[in-house]
C-alpha positions in Angstrom: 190.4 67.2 114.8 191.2 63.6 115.2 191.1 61.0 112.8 187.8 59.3 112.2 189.2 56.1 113.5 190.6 57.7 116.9 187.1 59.3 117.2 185.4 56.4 117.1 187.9 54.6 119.2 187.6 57.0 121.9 183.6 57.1 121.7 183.7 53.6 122.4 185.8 54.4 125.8 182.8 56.8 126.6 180.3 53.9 126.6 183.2 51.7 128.4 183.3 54.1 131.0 179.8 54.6 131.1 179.4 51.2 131.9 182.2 51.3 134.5 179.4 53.3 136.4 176.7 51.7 136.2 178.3 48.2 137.3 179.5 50.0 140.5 176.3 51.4 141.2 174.1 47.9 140.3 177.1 46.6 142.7 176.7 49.2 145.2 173.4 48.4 145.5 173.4 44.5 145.6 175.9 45.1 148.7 173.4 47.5 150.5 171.2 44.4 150.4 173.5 42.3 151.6 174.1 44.7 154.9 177.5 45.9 153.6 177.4 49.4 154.3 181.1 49.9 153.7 181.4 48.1 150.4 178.1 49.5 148.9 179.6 53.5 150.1 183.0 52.1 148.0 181.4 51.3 145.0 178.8 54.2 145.2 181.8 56.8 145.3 183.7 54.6 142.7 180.3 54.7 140.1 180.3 58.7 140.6 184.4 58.5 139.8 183.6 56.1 136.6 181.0 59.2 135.6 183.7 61.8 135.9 186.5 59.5 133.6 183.4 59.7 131.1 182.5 63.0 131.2 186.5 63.5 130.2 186.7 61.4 127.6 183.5 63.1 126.4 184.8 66.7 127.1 188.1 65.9 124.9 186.5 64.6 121.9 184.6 67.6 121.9 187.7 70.1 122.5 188.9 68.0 119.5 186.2 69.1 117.6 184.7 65.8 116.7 181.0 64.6 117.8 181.0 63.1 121.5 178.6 60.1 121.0 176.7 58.1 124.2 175.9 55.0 122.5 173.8 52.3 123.7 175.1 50.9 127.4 174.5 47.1 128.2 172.6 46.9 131.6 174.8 45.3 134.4 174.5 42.2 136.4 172.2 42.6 139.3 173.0 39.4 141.4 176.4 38.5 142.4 177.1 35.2 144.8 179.1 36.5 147.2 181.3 40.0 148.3 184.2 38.1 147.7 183.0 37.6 144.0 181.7 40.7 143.2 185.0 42.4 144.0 186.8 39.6 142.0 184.3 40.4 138.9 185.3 44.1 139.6 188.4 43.6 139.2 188.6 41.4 135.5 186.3 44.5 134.6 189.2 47.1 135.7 191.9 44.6 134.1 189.4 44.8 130.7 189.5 48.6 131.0 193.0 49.0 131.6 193.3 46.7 128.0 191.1 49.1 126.2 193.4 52.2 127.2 196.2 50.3 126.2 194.7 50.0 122.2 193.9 53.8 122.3 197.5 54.2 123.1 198.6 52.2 120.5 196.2 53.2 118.7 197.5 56.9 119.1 201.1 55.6 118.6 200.2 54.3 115.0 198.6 57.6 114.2 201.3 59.6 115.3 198.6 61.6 117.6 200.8 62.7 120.4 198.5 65.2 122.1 195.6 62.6 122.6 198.3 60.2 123.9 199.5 62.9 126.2 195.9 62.9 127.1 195.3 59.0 127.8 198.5 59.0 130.0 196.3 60.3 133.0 194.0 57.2 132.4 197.2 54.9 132.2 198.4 56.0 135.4 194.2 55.6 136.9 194.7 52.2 135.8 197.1 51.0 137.4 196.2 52.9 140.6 192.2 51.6 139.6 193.9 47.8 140.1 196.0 47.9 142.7 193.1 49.1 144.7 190.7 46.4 143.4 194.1 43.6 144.3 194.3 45.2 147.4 190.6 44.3 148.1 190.9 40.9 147.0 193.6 40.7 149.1 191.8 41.5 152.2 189.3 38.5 151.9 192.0 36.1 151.4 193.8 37.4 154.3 190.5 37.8 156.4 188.3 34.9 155.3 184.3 35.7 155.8 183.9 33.3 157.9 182.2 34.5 161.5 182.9 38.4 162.1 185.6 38.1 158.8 183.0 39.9 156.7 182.1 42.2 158.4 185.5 43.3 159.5 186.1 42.7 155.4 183.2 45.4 155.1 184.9 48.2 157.2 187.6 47.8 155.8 186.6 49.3 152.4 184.6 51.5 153.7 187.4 53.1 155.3 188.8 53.2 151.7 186.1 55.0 150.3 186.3 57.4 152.7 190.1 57.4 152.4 191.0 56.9 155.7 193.0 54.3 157.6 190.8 51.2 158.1 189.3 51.3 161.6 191.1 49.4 164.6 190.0 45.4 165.2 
């Protein structure tokens, strides 16, 4: 069983997670009415991912034998200024996540838990992969601009890494 304090620790990453998702998906959707098919397929796939990390926080807790608990989820922004924003907000929101697995670590350190460290290493490594992706993005409108076609050539782009695929010729 883990501690009480680990517990509730770790059923506060559920409702993290959870509202991992649902950003994605409000952000998903925003970009669909913007005409970015590419960006709103990326952050639709990366809402369902967000689920998934959820679901296995949820699933451990219970293996643990403690009570999974879905707390209440703040509802996300629904307007965002521009692509180029909305990715930059997306990616303070992975840098915040990444901070959160880092106190259950330590968190797990002080307790002396080692097999729910063993378990959050898979989210530290997610992490960093989680934003370097999101840099990577950011990248690409720096590089590209959105001025004239630059958006749109932005919005292949990351549809072609939703899909995981090379990003399509100029």
């Amino acid at each position: 069983m883990l501690s009480k304090k680990l517990a509730d620790a770790l059923n506060k990453q559920i409702g993290i997670e959870f509202y991992s998702s649902n950003l994605y998906l409000q952000m998903s959707a925003w970009a669909d009415q913007q005409g970015l098919e590419g960006c709103a397929s990326f952050l639709r796939a990366h809402a369902a991912e967000e689920m998934t990390h959820m679901a296995r926080v949820f699933d451990y807790i219970l293996e643990a034998g403690n009570l999974a608990e879905v707390g209440p989820i703040d509802g996300p922004p629904t307007n965002f200024d521009s692509a180029g924003k909305l990715f930059a907000q997306a990616y303070e929101h992975e840098k915040e996540v990444t901070a959160a697995i880092g106190n259950l670590v330590e968190l797990c350190m002080e307790e002396k838990d080692f097999t729910t460290l063993n378990f959050l290493q898979w989210f530290v490594s997610e992490q960093r992969e989680e934003e370097a992706l999101y840099r990577t993005i950011l990248d690409k409108f720096e590089l590209i601009g959105t001025d004239g076609h630059g958006l749109f050539f932005i919005d292949r782009e990351i549809g072609a890494l939703r899909a995981g695929e090379a990003p399509p010729a100029a």
